[in-house]
SERO-4910 file (N, C-alpha, C, O; in steps of 0.05 Angstrom, whole numbers):
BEGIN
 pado doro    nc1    nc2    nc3   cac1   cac2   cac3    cc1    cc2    cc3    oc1    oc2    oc3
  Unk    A   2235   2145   2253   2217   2146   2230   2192   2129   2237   2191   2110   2251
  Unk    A   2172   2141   2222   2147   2121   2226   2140   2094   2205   2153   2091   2184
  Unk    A   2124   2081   2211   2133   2058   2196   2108   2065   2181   2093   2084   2185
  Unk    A   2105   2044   2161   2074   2050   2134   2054   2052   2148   2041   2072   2152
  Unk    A   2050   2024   2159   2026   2023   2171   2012   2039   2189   1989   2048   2187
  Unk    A   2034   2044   2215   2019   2068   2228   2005   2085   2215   1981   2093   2217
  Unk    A   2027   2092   2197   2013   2120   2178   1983   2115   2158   1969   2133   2149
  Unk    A   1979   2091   2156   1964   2084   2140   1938   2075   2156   1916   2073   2147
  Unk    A   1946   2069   2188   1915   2064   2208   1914   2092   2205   1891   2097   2195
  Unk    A   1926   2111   2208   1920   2134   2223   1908   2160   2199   1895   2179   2206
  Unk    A   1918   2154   2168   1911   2165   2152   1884   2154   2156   1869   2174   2157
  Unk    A   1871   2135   2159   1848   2105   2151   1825   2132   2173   1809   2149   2165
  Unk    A   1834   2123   2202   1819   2142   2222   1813   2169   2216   1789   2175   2219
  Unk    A   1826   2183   2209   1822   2213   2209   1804   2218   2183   1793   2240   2180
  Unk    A   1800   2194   2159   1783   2199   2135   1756   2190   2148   1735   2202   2146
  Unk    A   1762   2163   2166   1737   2156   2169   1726   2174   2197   1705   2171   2208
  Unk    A   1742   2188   2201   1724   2211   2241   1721   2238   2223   1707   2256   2232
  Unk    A   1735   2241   2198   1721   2274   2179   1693   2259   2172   1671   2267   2180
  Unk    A   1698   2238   2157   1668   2232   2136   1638   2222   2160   1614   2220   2155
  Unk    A   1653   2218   2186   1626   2212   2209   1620   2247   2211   1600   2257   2200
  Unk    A   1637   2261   2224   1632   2282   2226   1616   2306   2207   1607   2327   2216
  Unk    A   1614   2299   2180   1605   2308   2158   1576   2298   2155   1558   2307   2140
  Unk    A   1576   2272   2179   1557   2262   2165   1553   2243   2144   1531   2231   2141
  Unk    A   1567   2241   2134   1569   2218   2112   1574   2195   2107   1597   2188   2116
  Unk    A   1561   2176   2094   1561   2147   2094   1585   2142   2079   1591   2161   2064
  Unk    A   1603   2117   2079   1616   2111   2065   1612   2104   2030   1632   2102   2015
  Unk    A   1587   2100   2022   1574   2094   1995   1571   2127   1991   1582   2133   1970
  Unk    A   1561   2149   2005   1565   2178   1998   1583   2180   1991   1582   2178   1966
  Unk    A   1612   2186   2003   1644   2180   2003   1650   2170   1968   1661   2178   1948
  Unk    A   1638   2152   1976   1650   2127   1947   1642   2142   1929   1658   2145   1910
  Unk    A   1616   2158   1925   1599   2163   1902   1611   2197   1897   1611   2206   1874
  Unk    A   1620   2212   1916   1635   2229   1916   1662   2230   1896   1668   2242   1875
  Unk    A   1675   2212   1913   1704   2218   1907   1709   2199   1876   1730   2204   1864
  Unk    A   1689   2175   1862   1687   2160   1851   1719   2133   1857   1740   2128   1845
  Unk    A   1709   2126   1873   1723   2098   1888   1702   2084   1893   1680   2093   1897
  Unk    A   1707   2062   1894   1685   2043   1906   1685   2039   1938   1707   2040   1949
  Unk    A   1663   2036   1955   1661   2029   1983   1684   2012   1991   1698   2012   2011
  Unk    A   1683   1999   1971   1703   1971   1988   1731   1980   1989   1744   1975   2009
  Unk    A   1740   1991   1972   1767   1998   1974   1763   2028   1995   1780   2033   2012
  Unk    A   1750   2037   1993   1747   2061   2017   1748   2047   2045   1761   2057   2063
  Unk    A   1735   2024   2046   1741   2005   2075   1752   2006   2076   1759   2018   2096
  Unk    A   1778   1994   2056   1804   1986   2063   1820   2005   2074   1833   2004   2095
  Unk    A   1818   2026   2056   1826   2056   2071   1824   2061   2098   1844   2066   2113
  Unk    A   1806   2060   2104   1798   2071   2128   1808   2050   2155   1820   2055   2176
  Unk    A   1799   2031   2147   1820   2011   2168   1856   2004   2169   1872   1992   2184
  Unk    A   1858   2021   2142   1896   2021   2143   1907   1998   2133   1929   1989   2140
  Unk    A   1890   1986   2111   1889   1959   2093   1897   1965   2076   1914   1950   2066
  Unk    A   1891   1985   2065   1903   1997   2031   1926   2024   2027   1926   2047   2033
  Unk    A   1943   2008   2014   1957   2038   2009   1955   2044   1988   1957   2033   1966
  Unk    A   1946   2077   2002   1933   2084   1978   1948   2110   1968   1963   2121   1983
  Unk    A   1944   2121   1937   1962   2130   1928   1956   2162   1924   1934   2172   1925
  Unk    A   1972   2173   1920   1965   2207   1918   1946   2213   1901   1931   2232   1909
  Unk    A   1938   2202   1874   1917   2205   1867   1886   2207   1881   1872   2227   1886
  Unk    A   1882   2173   1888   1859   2176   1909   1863   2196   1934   1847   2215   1938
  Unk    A   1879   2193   1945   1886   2214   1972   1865   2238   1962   1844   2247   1972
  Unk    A   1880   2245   1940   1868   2278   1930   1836   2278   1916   1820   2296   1911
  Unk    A   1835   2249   1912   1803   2253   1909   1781   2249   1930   1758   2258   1928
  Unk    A   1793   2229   1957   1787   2235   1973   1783   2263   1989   1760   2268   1998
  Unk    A   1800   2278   1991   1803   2303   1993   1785   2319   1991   1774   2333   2008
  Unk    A   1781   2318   1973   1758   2331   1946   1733   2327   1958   1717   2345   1963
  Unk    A   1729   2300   1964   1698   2303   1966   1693   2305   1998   1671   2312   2006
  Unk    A   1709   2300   2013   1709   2313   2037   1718   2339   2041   1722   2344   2064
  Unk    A   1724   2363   2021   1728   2384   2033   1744   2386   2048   1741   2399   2068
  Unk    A   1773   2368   2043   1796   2383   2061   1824   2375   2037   1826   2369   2013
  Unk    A   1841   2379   2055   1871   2383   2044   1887   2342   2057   1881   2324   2072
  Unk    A   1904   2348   2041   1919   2326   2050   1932   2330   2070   1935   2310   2083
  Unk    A   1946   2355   2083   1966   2353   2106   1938   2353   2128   1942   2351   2152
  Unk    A   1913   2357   2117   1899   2348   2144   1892   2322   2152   1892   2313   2175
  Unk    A   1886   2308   2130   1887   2277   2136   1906   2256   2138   1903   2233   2146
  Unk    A   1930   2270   2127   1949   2255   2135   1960   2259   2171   1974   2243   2183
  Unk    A   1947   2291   2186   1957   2286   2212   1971   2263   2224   1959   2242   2223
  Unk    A   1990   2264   2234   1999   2245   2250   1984   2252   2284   1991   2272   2295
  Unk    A   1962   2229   2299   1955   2223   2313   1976   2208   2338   1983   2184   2337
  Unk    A   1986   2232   2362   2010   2217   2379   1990   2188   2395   2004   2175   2411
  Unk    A   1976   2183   2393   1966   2165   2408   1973   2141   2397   1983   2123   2411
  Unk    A   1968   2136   2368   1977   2123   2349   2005   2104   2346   2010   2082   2335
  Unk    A   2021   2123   2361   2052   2123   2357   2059   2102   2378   2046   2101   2399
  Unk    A   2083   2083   2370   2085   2061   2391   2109   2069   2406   2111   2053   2424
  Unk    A   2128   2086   2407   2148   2087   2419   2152   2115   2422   2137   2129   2409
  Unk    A   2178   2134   2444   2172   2160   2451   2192   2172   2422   2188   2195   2412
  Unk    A   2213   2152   2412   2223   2163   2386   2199   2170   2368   2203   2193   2359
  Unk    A   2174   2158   2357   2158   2157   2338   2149   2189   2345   2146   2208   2330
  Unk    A   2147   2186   2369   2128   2209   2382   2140   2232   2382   2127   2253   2375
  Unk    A   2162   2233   2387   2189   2260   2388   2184   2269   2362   2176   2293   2359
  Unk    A   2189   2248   2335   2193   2250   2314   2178   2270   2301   2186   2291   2291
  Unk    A   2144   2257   2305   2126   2266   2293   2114   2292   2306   2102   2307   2290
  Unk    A   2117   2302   2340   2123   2326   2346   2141   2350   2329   2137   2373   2320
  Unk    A   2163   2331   2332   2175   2362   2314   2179   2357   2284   2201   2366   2277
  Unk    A   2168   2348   2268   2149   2354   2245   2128   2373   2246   2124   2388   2227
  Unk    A   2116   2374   2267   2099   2396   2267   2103   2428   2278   2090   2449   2276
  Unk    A   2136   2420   2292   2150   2441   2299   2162   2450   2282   2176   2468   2291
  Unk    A   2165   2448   2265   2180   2457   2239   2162   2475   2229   2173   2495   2221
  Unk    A   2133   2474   2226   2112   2496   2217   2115   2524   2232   2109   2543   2218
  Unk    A   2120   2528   2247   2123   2552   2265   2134   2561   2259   2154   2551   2248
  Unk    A   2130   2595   2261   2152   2613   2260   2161   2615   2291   2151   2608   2312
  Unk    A   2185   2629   2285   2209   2629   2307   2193   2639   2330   2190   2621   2346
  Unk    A   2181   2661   2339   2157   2670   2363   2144   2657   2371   2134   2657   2393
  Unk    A   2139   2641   2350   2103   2614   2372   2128   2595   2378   2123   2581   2398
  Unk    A   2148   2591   2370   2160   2561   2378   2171   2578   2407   2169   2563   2427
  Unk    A   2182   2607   2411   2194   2610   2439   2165   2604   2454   2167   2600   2478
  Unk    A   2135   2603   2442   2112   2606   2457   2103   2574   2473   2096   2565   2495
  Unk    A   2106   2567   2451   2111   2536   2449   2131   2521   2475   2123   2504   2490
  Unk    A   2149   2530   2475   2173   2519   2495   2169   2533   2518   2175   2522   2539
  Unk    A   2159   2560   2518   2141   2560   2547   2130   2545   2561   2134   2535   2584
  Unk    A   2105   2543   2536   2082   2526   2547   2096   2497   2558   2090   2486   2580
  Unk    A   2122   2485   2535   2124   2453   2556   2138   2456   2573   2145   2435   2583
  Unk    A   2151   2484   2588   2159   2489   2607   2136   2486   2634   2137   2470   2653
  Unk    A   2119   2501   2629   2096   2504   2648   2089   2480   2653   2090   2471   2675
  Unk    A   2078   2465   2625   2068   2433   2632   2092   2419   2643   2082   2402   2658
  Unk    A   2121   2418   2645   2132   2401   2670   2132   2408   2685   2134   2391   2703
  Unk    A   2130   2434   2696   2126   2444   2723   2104   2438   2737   2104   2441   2761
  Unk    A   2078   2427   2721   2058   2415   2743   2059   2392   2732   2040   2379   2740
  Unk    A   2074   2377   2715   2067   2346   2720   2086   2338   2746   2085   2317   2760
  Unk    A   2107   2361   2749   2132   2350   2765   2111   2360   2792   2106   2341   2806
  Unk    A   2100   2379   2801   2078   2390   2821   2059   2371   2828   2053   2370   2852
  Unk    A   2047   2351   2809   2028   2337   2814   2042   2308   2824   2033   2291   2839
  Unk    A   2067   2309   2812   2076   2275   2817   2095   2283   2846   2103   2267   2864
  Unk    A   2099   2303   2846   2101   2309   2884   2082   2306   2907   2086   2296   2929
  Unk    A   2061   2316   2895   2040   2320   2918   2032   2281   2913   2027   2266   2932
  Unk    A   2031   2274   2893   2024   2248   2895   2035   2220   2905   2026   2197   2905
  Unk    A   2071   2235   2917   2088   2225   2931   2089   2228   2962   2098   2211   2978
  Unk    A   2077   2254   2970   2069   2263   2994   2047   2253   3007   2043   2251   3031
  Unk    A   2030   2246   2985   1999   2238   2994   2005   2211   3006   2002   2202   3028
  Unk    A   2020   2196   2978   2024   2162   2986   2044   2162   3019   2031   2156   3040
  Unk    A   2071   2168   3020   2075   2178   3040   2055   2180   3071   2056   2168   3093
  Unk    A   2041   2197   3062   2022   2199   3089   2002   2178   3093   1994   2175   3117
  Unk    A   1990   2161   3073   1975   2135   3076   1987   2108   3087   1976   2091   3101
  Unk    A   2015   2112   3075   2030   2084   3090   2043   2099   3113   2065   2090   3117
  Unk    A   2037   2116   3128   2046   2125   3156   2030   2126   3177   2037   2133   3199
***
């Protein structure tokens, strides 16, 4: 499971990289959604928890949904459980055909990370020889 806070830097980031991207100042934001700046700081640095109400008025005046700002960001995540976790949360959205498409694809991607961490065993290999 993820703990608050993560969720609460990472809700904080994705309001404050929509409202850059939009263009918009945080006093826009505030005057939007009617919150004040200061508690929108807090937001946005993962200081405030904040509650489904504001969420949805945030929402509002940025023109999106809550399952978009709540994204869970894997970079975010401190451990490979957090990370597993919050992967298949998002595997759960799929219908049954993209997920066989899906398990391709991380088929393919170990086949050249395992490709690349060979050749990068062969290379070292030939430097210390």
């Amino acid at each position: 499971m993820i703990d608050t806070q993560t969720v609460l830097k990472n809700l904080g980031q994705n309001i404050r990289e929509l409202r850059k991207n939009k263009k918009m100042t945080i006093d826009e934001l505030a005057e939007k959604s009617s919150l004040s700046g200061k508690y929108l700081q807090g937001v946005e640095v993962g200081n405030r928890n904040i509650s489904i109400k504001n969420l949805n008025k945030i929402c509002k005046a940025l023109e999106t949904s809550p399952d978009r700002l709540l994204n869970m960001r894997y970079y975010n995540l401190k451990n490979s459980e957090e990370k597993i976790f919050a992967i298949s949360e998002k595997l759960k959205k799929f219908e049954e055909n993209k997920l066989d498409f899906i398990g391709n694809m991380l088929d393919h991607l170990n086949d050249i990370i395992s490709e690349q961490s060979r050749n990068i065993e062969v290379k070292d290999d030939k430097e210390n020889n």
